[in-house]
C-alpha positions in Angstrom: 80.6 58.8 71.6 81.4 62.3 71.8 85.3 61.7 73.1 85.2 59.6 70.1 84.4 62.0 67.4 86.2 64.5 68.0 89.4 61.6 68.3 88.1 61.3 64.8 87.8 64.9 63.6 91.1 65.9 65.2 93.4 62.4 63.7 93.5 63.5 60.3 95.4 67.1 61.6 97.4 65.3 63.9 98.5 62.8 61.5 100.3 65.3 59.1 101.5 66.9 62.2 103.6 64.1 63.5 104.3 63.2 60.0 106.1 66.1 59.2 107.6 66.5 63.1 108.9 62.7 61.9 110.8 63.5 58.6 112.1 66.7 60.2 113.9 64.6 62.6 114.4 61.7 61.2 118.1 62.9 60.2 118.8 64.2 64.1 118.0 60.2 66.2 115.8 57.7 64.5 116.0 55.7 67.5 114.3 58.1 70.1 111.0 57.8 68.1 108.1 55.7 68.0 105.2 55.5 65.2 101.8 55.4 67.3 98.2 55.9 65.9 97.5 59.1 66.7 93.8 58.1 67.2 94.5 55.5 69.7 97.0 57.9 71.6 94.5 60.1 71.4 91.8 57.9 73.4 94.3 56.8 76.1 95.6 60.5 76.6 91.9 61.6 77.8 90.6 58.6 79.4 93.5 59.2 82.0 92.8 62.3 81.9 89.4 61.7 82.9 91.0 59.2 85.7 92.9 61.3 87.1 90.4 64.5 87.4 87.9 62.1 88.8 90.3 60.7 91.6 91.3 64.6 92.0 87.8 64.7 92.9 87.1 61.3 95.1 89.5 62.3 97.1 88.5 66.0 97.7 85.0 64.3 98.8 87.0 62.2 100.9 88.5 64.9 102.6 85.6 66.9 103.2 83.6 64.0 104.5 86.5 63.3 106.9 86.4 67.2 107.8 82.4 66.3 108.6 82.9 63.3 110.6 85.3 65.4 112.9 82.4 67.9 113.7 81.6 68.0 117.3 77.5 68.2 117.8 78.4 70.8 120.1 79.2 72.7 117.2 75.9 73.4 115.3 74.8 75.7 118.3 76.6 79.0 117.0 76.0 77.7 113.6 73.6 78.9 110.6 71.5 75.4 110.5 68.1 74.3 111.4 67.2 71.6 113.2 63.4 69.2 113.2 62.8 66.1 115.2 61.1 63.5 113.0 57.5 62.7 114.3 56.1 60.5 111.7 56.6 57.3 113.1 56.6 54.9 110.2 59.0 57.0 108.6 61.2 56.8 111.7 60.7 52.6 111.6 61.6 52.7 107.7 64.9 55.5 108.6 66.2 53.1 111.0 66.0 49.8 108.9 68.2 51.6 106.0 70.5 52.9 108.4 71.3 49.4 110.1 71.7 47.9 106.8 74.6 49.9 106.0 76.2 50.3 109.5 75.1 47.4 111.4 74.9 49.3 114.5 71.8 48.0 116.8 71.6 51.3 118.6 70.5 52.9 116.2 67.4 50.9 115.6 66.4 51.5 119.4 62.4 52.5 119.5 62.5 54.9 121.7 65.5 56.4 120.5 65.1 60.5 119.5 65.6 61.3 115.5 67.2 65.0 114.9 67.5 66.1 111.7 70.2 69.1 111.0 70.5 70.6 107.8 71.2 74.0 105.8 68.6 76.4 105.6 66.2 76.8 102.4 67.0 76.8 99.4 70.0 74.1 99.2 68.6 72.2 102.4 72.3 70.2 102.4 71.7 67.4 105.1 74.9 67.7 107.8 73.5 65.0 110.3 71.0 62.8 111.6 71.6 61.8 115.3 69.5 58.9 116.6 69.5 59.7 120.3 72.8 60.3 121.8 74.1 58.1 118.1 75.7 60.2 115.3 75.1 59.7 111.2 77.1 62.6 109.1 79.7 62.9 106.7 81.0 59.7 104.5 78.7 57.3 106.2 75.5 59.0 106.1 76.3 59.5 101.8 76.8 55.6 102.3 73.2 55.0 103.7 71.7 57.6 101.2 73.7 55.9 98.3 73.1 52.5 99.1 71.8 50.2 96.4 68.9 49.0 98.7 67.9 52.4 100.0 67.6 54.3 96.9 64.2 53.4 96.2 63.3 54.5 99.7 64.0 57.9 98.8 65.4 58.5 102.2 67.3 62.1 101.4 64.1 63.8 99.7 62.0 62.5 102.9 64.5 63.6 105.0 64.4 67.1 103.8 60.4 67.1 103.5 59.8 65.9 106.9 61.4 69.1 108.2 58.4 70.8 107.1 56.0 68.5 109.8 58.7 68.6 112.3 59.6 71.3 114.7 61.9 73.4 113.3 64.3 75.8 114.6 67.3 77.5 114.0 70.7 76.4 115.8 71.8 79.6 117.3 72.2 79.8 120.5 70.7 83.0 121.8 72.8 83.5 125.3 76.1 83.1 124.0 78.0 85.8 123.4 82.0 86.5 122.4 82.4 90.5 123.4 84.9 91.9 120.6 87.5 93.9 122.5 88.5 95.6 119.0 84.6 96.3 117.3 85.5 97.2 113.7 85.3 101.1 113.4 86.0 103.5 110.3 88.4 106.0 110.4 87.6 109.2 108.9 89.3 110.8 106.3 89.5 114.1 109.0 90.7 112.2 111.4 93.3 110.0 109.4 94.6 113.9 108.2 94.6 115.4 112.0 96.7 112.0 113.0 99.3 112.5 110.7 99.8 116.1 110.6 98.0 118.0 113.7 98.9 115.0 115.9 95.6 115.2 116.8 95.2 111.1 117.9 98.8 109.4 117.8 97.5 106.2 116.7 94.3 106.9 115.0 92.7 104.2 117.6 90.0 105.7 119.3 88.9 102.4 120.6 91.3 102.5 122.9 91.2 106.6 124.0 94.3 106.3 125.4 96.1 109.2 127.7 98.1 111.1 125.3 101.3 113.3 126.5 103.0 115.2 124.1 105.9 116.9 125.6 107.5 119.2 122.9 110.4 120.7 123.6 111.1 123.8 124.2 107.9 125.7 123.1 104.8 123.1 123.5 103.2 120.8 126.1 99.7 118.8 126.0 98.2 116.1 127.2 94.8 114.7 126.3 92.7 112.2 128.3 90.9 109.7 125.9 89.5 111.2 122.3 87.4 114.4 124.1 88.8 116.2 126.7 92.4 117.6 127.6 94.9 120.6 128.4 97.6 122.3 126.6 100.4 125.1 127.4 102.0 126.6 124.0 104.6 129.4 123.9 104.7 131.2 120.8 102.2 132.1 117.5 103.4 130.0 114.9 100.5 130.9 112.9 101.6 134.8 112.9 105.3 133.4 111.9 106.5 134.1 115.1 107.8 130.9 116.8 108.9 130.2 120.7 109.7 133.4 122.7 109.3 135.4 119.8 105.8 136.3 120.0 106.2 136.9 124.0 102.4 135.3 124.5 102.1 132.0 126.6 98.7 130.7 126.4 97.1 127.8 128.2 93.8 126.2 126.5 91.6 123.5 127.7 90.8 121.0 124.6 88.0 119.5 123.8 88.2 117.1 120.4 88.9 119.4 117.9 88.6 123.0 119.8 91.2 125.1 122.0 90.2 127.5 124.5 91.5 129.2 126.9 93.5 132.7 128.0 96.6 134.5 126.8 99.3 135.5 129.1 102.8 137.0 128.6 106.3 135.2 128.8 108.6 136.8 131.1 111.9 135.6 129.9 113.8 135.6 126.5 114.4 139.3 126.9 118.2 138.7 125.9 120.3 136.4 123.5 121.9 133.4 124.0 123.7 130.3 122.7 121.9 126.6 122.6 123.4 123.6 120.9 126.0 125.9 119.8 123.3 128.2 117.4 122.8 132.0 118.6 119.4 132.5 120.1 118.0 135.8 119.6 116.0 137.6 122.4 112.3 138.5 121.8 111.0 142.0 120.8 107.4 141.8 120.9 105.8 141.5 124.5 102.7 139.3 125.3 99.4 140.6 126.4 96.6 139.3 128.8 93.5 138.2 126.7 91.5 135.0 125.1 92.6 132.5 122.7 91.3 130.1 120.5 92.2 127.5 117.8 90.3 124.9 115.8 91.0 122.4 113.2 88.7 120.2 111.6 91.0 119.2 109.0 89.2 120.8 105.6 88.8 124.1 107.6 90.6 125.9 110.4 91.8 129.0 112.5 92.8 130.7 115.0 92.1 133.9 117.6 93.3 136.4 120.4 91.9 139.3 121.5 93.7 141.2 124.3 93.9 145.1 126.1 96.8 147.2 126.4 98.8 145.8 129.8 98.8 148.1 132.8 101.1 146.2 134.8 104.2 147.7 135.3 106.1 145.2 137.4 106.7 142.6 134.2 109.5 141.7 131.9 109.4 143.7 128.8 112.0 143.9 126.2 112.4 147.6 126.0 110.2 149.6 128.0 110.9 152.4 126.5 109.2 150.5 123.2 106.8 147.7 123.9 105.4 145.8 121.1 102.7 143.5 121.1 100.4 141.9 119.0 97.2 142.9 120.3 94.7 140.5 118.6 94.5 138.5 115.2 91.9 136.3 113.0 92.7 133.9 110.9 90.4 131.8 108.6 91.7 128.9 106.2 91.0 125.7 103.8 93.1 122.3 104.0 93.2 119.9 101.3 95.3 116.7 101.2 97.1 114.9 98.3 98.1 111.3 98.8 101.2 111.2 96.4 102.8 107.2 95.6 99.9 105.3 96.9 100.0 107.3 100.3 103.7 106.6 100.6 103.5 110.7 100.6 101.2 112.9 101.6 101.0 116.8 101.4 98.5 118.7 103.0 98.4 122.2 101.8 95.9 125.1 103.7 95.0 128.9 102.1 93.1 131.6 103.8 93.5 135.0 105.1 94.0 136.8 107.9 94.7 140.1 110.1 96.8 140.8 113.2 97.1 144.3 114.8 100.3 145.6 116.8 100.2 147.9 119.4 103.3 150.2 120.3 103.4 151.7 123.8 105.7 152.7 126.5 106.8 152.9 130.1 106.7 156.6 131.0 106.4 158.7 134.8 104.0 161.0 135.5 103.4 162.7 139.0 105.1 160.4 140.5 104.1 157.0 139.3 104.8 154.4 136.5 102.4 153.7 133.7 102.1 152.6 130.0 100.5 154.8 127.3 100.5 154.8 123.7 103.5 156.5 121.7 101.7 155.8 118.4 98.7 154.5 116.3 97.7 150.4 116.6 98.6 149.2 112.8 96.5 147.0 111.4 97.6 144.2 108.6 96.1 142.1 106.2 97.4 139.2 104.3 97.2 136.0 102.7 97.6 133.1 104.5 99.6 129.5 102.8 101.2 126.6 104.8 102.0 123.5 102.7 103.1 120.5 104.4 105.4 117.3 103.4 105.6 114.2 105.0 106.9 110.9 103.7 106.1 107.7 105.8 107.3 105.2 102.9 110.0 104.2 105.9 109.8 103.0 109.5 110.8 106.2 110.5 109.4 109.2 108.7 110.2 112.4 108.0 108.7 115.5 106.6 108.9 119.1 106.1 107.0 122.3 105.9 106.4 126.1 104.7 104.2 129.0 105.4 103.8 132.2 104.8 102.2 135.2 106.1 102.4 139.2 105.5 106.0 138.5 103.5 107.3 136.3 106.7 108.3 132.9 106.1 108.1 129.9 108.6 110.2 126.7 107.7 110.0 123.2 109.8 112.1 120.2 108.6 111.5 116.9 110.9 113.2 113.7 110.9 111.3 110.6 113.6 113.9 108.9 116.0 111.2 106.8 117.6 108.6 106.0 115.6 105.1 107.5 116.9 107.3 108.8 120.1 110.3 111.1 119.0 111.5 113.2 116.9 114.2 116.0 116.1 112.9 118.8 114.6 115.1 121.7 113.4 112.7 125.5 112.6 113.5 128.8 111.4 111.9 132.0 110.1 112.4 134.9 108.8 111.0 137.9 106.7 110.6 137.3 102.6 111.0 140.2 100.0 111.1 142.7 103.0 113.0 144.1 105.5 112.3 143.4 109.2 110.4 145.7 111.4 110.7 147.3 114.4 109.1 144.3 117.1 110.8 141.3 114.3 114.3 139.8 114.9 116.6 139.4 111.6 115.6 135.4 111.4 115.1 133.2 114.2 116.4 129.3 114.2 115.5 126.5 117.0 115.7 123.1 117.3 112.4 121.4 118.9 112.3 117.5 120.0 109.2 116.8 119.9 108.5 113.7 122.5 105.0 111.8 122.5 103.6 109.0 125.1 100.5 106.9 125.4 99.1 105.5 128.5 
């Protein structure tokens, strides 16, 4: 009645519609049309559209029944069901005669055959099965016994679904098995997603797996760290002081332990003249490295580094001039990272400020009464300054690249990289060089290497 009104309310509308659709083309093809009450046109057009939705659902039913019938029993044990056995008896008698009514199958009318009842849980209590012994009812033919003309009256579904509360119920999870997940979900942290991009911290941000990590960068760094705790690491150089390589004259070796380095200062023998390497002139050091401590830490939003060290009183070693040895006898420094994730992380910058303070001591190799020793020709300075490193790296591409600048006490430190290998090599070309100022004494002019950085898991 409904359809039908609104056929009604609509046919006046439509009328003039086609009416004025027909004069406007009446001049173009008279032959391609045909006059058709609208109301009638109308009725046809949504009764198959009611066919055709209701087939669209028949056989989505049918589908899903089908789905159901394929369901091995095995099945509901890692499932979310519950399960009852049926223990009123006359109910059992009256469950059985419906169900050989429709399917005609003796066995299932056997006395002493077991009735299981599985089903979802409160509050939709969906019925999936009823198995009469080893004998299996679900899908399209148990909706054929609960629709059947005869059974309806029995009011076999509601009965089913109340006898659960008499029966013994339980829930169809099976306790003992077990599936162990050899990749648990986890959550990377925001520090640690920063360390693994920039600090190289954990190659593959999967500590899951705490894979051996060897990172063998060449020529100035080596490390390698066993699982996500513990490890070792040889580095030549300060890079935090702007002094890169050789040009420091410290070696240290640190133990690691997650985010912390520790571990003593010693000084690099060699470097004490120039030379030529992939066809760029290497300058010698100036400055000459000292025994002491070292530290460094980086927890990605905060960071530093340390040395403390004592004049050297061995007079067998390398220096670069004897007759003037530099040396950076300790330093502090102390700064804040932030990261911006630029194009939906196809870039990201992470950019650290601080301070800090480095002294340098200037001695000398002198004779007196007969023997060699090293005094002090002048005062230790002392220097202060600002401390800003901003890095750049772009892994938009396969292989990513990136680039970098700091600065400290008016000396600038540039890095651009470029990854051959993704997650393994790279080419890496640095330089530095004083800014606004004139060198000084234990500085070189500028300084320009190439590092290939080389990284393996195992």
């Amino acid at each position: 009645m409904l359809v039908l009104l609104l056929a009604w309310a609509t046919e006046s509308a439509s009328a003039q519609l086609a009416s004025r659709t027909l004069l406007r083309d009446i001049g173009r093809d008279t032959s391609r049309f045909i006059v058709t009450p609208t109301a009638l046109m109308t009725e046809k057009m949504i009764s198959t559209r009611l066919q055709d939705s209701l087939f669209l659902v028949r056989e989505r039913m049918e589908q899903i029944y089908a789905l159901l019938d394929g369901i091995d029993r095995y099945s509901y044990n890692f499932s979310g069901l519950r399960s009852w056995r049926i223990n009123d008896y006359e109910f059992q008698d009256v469950l059985r005669d419906a169900v050989f009514r429709v399917t005609r199958d003796s066995n299932m009318i056997l006395e002493k055959s077991d009735i299981q009842v599985i089903a979802t849980p409160p509050p939709h209590n969906d019925l999936v099965a009823v198995y009469f012994g080893e004998n299996e009812l679900q899908g399209k033919r148990l909706r054929e016994v609960l629709t059947n003309d005869e059974n309806i009256p029995l009011r076999l579904r509601q009965r089913l679904i109340a006898s659960g509360q008499f029966g013994q119920d339980r829930e169809l999870v099976d306790r003992g098995f077990k599936i162990d997940n050899l990749l648990p979900p986890m959550l990377v942290t925001e520090s640690d997603s920063i360390l693994g991009n920039f600090a190289r911290y954990n190659l593959s941000l999967d500590q899951r797996t705490e894979p051996t990590v060897l990172n063998v960068r060449l020529f100035d760094n080596a490390s390698i760290r066993f699982g996500n705790d513990w490890g070792a690491e040889l580095k030549l150089g300060n890079d935090e002081l702007g002094y890169p390589m050789w040009t420091s004259g410290n070696l240290a070796v640190m133990a690691l332990y997650k985010r912390i380095k520790l571990g003593v200062q010693l000084p690099f023998a060699g470097a004490t003249e120039g030379s030529t390497f992939l066809g760029m002139r290497v300058r010698p050091r100036r400055l000459d490295g000292t025994y002491g401590v070292t530290g460094e830490f980086d927890f990605a939003f905060v960071g530093g580094s340390f040395a403390f060290s004592n004049r050297r009183t061995d007079t067998d070693g390398t220096f670069a001039d004897p007759e003037n040895i530099y040396s950076v006898r300790t330093f502090g420094q102390l700064w804040y990272s932030y990261t911006l994730s630029i194009n939906n992380k196809a870039n990201l910058m992470r950019v650290k400020f601080g301070a800090g303070m480095h002294s340098v001591a200037h001695d000398a190799m002198v004779e007196r009464e007969g023997r060699t020793e090293i005094t002090p020709i002048d005062h230790t300075r002392f220097f202060w300054s600002p401390y800003l490193k901003v890095e750049f790296m772009n892994q938009q591409f396969s292989n990513r690249f990136g680039a970098s600048l700091q600065y400290y006490k008016e000396w600038g430190l540039a890095t651009m990289w470029l990854e051959i290998i993704n997650n393994t090599l790279r080419i890496e070309l640095k330089g530095a060089a004083p800014l606004l100022r004139s060198r000084s004494a234990w500085e070189p002019s500028h300084f320009v290497a190439i590092m290939i950085p080389y990284t393996v898991s195992f």
